[in-house]
C-alpha positions in Angstrom: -42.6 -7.0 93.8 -45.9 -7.3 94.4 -49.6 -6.3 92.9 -52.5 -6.3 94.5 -55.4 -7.0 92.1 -56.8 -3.3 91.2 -60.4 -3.1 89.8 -62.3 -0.2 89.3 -65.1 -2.4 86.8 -68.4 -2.5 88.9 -69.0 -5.7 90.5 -72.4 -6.7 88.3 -70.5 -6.7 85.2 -67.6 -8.5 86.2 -69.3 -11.7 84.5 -69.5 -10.3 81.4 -65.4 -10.4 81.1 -65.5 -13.7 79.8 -68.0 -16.2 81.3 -69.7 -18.4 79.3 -72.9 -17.5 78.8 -74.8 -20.4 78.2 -76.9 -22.4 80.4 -80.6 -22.3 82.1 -81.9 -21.3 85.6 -80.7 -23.5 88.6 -82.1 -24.2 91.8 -81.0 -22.8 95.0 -81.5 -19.2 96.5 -83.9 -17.1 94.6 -82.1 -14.1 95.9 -78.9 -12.9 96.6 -78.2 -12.5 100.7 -78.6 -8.8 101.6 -76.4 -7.8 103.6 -77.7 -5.3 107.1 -78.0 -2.2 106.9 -75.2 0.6 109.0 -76.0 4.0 110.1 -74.3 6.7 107.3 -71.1 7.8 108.4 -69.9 11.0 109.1 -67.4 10.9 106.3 -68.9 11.4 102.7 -66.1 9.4 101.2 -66.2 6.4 103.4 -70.3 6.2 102.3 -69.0 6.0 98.9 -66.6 3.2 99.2 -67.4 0.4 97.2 -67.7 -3.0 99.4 -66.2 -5.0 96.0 -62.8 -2.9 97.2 -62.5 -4.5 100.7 -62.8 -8.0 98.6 -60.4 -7.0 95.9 -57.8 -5.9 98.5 -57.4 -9.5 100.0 -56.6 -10.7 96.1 -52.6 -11.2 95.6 -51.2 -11.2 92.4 -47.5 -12.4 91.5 -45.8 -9.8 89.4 -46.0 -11.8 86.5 -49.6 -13.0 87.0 -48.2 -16.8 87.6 -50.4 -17.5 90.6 -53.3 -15.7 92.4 -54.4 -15.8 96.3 -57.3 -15.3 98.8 -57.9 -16.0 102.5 -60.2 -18.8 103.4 -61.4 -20.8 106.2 -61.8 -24.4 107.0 -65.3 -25.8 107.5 -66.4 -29.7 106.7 -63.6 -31.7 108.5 -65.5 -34.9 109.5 -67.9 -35.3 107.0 -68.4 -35.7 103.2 -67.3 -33.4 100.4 -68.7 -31.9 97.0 -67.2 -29.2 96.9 -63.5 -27.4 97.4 -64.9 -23.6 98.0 -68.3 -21.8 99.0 -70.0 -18.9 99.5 -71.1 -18.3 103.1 -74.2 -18.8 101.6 -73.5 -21.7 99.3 -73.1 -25.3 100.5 -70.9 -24.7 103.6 -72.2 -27.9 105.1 -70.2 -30.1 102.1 -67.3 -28.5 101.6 -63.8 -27.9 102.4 -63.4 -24.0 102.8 -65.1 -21.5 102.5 -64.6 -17.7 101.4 -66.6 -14.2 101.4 -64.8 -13.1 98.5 -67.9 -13.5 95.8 -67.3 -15.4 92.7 -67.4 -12.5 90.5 -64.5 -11.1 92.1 -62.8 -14.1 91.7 -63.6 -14.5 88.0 -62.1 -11.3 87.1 -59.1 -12.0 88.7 -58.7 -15.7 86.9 -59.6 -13.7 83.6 -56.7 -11.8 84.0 -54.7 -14.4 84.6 -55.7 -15.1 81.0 -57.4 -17.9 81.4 -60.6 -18.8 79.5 -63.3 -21.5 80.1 -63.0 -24.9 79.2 -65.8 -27.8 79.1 -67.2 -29.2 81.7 -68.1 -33.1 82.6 -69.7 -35.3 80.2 -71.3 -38.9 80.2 -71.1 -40.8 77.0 -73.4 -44.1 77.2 -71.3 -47.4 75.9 -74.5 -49.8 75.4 -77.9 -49.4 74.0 -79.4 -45.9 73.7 -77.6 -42.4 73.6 -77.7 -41.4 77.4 -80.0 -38.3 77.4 -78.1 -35.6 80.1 -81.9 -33.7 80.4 -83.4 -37.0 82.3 -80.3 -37.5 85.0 -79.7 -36.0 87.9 -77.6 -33.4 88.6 -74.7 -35.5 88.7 -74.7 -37.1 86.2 -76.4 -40.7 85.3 -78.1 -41.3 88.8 -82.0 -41.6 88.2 -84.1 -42.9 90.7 -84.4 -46.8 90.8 -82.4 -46.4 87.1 -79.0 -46.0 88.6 -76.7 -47.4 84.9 -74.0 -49.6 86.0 -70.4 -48.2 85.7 -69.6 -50.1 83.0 -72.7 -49.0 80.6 -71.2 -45.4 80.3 -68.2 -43.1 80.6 -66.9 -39.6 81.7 -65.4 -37.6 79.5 -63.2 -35.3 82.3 -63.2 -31.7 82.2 -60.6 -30.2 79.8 -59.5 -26.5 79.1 -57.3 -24.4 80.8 -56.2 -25.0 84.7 -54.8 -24.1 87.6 -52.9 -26.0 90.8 -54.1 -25.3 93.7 -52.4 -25.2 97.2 -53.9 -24.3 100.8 -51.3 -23.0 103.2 -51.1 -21.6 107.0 -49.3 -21.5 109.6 -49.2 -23.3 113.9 -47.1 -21.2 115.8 -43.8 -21.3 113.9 -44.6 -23.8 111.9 -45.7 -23.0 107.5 -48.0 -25.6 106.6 -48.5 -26.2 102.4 -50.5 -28.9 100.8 -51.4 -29.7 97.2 -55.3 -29.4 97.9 -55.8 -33.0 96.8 -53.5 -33.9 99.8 -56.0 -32.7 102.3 -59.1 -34.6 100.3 -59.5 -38.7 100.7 -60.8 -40.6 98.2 -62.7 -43.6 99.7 -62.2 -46.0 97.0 -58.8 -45.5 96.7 -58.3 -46.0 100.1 -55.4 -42.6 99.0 -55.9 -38.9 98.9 -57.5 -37.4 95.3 -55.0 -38.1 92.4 -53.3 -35.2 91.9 -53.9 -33.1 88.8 -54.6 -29.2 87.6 -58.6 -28.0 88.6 -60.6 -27.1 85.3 -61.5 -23.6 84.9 -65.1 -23.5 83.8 -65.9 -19.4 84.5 -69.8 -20.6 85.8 -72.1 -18.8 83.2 -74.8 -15.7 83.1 -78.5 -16.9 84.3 -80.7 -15.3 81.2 -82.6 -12.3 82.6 -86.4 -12.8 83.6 -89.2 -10.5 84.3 -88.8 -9.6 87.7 -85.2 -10.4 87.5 -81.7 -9.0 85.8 -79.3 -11.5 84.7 -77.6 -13.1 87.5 -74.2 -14.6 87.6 -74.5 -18.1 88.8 -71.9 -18.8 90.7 -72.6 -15.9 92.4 -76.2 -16.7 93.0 -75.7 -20.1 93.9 -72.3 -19.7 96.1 -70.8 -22.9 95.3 -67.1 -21.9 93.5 -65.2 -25.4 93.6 -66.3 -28.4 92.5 -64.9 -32.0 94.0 -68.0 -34.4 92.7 -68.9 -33.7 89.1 -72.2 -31.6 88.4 -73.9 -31.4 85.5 -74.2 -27.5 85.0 -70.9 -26.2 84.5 -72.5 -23.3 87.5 -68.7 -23.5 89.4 -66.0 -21.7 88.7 -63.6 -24.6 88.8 -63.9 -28.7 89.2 -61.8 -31.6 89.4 -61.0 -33.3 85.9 -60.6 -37.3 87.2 -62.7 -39.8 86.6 -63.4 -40.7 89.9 -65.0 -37.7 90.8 -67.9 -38.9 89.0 -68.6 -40.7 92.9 -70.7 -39.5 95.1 -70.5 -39.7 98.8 -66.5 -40.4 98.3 -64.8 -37.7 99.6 -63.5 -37.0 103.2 -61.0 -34.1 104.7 -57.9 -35.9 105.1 -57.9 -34.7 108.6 -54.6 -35.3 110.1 -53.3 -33.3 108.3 -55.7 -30.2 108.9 -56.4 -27.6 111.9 -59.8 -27.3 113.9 -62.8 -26.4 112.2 -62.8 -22.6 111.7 -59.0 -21.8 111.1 -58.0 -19.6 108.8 -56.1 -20.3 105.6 -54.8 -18.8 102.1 -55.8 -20.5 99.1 -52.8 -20.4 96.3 -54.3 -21.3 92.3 -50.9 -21.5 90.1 -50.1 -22.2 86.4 -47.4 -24.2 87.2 -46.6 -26.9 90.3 -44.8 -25.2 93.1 -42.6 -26.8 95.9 -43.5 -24.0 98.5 -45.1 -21.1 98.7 -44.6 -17.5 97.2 -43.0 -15.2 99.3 -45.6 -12.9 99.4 -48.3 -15.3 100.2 -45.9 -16.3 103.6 -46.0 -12.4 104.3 -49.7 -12.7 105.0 -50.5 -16.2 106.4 -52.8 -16.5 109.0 -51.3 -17.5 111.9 -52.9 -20.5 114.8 -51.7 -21.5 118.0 -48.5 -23.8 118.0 -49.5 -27.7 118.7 -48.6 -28.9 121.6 -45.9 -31.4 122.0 -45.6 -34.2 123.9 -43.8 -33.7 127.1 -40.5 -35.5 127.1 -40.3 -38.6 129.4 -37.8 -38.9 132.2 -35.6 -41.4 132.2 
C-alpha cells in the first residue's frame, strides 16, 4: 500500500511547520522566478488548481512514513560539486541533480516524516583567538590572504536527525541504485564520499522587510542539498563528515552515472536499504539500454 503525500496547507506557509526560524538575509535572487503567464481555460475548476498539487503528486510516501521520494534529473557530471540538489533556479551549474519540486514542498513532507532540525556546521579555533564565524567566508574559515591552516581549527559536523539517501533509475532493463555518496568522489581520498546519514537542517524563514514578506530561504535561494559545508544552515539537508569542510573536492563519480539530463528518483530513508521500495521501481524513469559490445568471432 501506498500514499501519495496529500496537502491541502497553502504553499507560503509550508515553512512555518517547523523550520527554524533563525538567521539573516542571504545573497542570491532578490525575487522568486515568476513563472509565464497561460491563457484562462475554459474550465473554471482547472483555473483553480493549485500548481503546489502537480508538485505534491510526484511526492511518494511508504505506508509507514519510512522513506520519501521525488523525481530528479542529472546535471554536473564533469565538473565540481557543492551541492546534492537545486532549484532550477539555484546553483544548477555545481550540483548533482536537480528538481522543480520547491523546497517548501519538500519540507513538509520531511516534517511529516517527523523529523525536526538539527545544527548545522561549526568551526572551533584550536590556537590563539576564538575564531569569529561573522569575518569568514561562507564556508567557513577561508578569508582572503588569511586562509588558517587545517590544523589551527576544527569542524564540529552536523548533528540531529537524518536521512539515507539513494538515487535510482533504470537502462533498458536494467534497475540502477546507489547510495548517493557512491555517485560523489572525494579527491583527497582518492574514494567516493564516506558514507553516512545527510543532516536535516529544515533552511530557516528570511525576517520580513519593507517591501518584502518573509521568505523561505531555501526556497528563495534554490539550493536544497548541501555536499561542501556552508555557513548559513539556508539548505534543507548537508553532509555531516569532516571532509566536506573542502572546497573544490568533489566530482560525479561518473562511471557509474547516465548522460547529462536523464531522469532519476531520489529515495531519503530512516533506515539503510539494500534495494529499492517497490513502489519507487513502479515509477522509475526509464533510458535507453547501453549498448553492448558485439561478440567477437572466433
Amino acid at each position: 500500500m501506498l500514499l501519495r503525500l496529500l496537502c491541502t496547507t497553502p504553499l507560503l506557509a509550508l515553512p512555518f511547520l517547523g523550520a527554524s526560524q533563525s538567521g539573516g538575509d542571504l545573497g542570491g535572487p532578490s525575487e522568486a522566478p515568476v513563472a509565464k503567464q497561460e491563457a484562462p481555460s475554459e474550465d473554471p475548476q482547472e483555473d483553480q488548481a493549485d500548481p503546489a498539487d502537480a508538485q505534491r503528486s510526484d511526492l511518494l510516501f511508504g505506508t509507514d512514513r519510512q522513506w520519501l521520494s521525488f523525481p530528479v534529473q542529472l546535471e554536473v557530471t564533469r565538473d565540481y560539486l557543492e551541492f546534492l540538489l537545486v532549484n532550477p533556479h539555484g546553483g544548477v551549474h555545481e550540483s548533482l541533480f536537480s528538481t522543480n519540486l520547491d523546497a517548501q514542498v519538500i519540507n513538509t513532507a520531511v516534517l511529516a516524516m517527523g523529523l525536526e532540525p538539527g545544527q548545522n556546521v561549526q568551526w572551533r579555533a584550536l590556537i590563539g583567538d576564538p575564531m569569529d564565524l561573522q569575518g569568514v567566508g561562507v564556508q567557513g574559515p577561508r578569508q582572503p590572504n588569511s586562509i588558517p591552516q587545517r590544523d589551527q581549527y576544527e569542524v564540529v559536523v552536523p548533528s540531529g536527525d537524518a536521512l539515507y539517501l539513494y538515487a535510482a533509475w533504470r537502462e533498458g532493463e536494467e534497475t540502477f541504485f546507489f547510495r548517493v555518496e557512491d555517485l560523489i568522489r572525494d579527491l583527497d581520498r582518492g574514494r567516493t564520499l564516506r558514507r553516512h546519514a545527510f543532516v536535516y537542517l529544515g533552511s530557516f524563514l528570511m525576517p520580513a522587510r519593507e517591501d518584502r514578506p518573509p521568505r523561505f530561504a531555501a526556497s528563495m535561494e534554490g539550493n536544497l542539498i548541501n555536499i561542501a559545508f556552508f555557513k548559513k544552515p539556508s539548505a534543507l539537508f548537508t553532509t555531516a563528515v569532516e571532509e566536506c569542510d573542502k572546497q573544490s573536492n568533489w566530482l560525479a563519480n561518473s562511471w557509474l552515472l547516465p548522460e547529462q539530463g536523464a531522469g532519476m528518483r531520489l529515495i531519503f530513508s530512516k533506515e539503510t536499504l539494500v534495494e529499492a521500495p517497490a513502489a519507487v521501481l513502479d515509477v522509475l524513469p526509464v533510458l535507453p539500454a547501453q549498448e553492448s559490445e558485439p561478440a567477437q568471432e572466433e
